[in-house]
C-alpha positions in Angstrom: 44.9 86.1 -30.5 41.3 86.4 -31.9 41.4 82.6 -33.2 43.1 81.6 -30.4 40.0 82.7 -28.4 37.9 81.1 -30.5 39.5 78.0 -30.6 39.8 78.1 -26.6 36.5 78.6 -26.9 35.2 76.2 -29.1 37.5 73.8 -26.9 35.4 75.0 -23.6 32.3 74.3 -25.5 33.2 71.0 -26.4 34.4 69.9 -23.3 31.1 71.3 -22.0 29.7 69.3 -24.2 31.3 66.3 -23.6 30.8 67.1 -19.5 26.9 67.3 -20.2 27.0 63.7 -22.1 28.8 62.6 -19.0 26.5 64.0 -16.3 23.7 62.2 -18.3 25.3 58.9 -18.7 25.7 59.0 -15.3 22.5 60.1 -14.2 21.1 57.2 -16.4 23.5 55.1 -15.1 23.0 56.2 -11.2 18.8 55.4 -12.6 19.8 52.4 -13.6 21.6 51.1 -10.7 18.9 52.0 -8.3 16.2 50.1 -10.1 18.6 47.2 -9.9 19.4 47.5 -6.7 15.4 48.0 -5.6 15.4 45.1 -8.2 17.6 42.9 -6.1 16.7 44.1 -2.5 13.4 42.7 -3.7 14.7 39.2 -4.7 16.7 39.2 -1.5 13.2 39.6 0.3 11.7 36.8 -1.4 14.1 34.3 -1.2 14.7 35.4 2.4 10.8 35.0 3.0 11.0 31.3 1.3 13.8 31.0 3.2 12.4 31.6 6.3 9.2 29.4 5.1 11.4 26.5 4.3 13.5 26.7 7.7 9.6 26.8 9.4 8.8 23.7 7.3 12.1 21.9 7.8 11.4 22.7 11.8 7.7 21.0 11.6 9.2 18.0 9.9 12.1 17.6 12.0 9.3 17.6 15.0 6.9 15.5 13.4 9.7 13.5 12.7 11.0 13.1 16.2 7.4 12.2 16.6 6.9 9.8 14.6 10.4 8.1 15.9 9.0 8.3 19.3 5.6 6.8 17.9 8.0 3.7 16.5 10.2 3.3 19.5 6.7 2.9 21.7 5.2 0.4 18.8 8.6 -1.7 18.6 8.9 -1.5 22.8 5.1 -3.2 22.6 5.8 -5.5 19.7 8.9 -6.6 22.0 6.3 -7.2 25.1 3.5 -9.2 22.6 6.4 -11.0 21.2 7.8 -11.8 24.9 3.9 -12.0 26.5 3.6 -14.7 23.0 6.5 -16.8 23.6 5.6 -17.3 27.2 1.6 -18.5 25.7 3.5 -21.1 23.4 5.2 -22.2 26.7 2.3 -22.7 28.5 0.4 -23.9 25.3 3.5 -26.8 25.2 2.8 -27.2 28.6 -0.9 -27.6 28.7 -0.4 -29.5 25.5 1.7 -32.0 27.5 -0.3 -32.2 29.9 -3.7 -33.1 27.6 -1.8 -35.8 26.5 -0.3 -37.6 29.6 -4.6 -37.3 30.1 -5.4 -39.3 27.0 -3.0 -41.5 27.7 -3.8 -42.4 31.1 -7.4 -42.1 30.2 -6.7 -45.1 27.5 -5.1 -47.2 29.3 -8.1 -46.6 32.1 -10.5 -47.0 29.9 -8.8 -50.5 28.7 -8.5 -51.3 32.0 -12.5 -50.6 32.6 -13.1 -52.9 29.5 -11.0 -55.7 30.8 -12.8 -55.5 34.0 -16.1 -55.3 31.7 -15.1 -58.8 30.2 -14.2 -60.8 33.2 -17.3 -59.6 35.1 -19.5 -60.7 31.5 -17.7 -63.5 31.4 -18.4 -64.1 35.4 -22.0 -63.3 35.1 -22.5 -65.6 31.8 -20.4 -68.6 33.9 -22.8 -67.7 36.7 -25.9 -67.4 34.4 -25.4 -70.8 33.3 -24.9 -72.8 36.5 -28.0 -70.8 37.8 -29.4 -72.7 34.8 -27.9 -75.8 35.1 -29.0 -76.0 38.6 -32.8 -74.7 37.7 -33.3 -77.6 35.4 -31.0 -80.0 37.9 -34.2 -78.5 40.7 -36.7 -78.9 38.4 
């Protein structure tokens, strides 16, 4: 009965034992897991806080994309009106262009005209010239 006491004993002592080795282990391991969970609660705030930084910037350049969108449609709506406002010059250019040289031409052929008219009077005033001549001498 005596050595079964002591072995009961010595049994309670190891499990003791053992149960001390276990509360350990799992007070280091409980330690453990906190620090990796403060660990990872502060990773979740930083990527949560770039996160939120990214979303901010994605939100800017979405506007300042809608901006500059809105800035293109206004430039291609005015390219559209110079183009338009351009095509109609070039019409009136032709136009005018015409016009210049139905002038020249009609200028020309008054101008040949003028001369022709130039000639026969010389000629008329030389023919008279000389019969004023002729009859000068005939009267002198």
């Amino acid at each position: 009965v005596a050595m079964e006491t002591v072995s009961l004993e010595h049994q309670i002592q190891s499990v003791q034992r053992h149960i001390a080795f276990l509360k350990k282990e799992q007070m280091e391991l409980l330690h453990d897991l906190h620090l990796e969970i403060l660990r990872l609660q502060k990773h979740c705030s930083e990527l949560t806080h770039d996160l939120e930084i990214k979303e901010l910037e994605a939100r800017q350049q979405d506007a300042l994309d809608r901006e500059l969108e809105e800035k293109c449609r206004a430039m291609e709506a005015q390219l559209q009106e110079k183009e338009k406002d351009n095509l109609e010059l070039r019409k009136e250019l032709r136009h005018k262009e015409t016009l210049v040289a139905a002038l020249r031409s009609s200028l020309r052929s008054k101008e040949r005209r003028f001369l022709e008219e130039l000639k026969r009077r010389s000629h008329r005033v030389t023919v008279l010239d000389t019969e004023l001549q002729k009859q000068t001498e005939a009267a002198a």
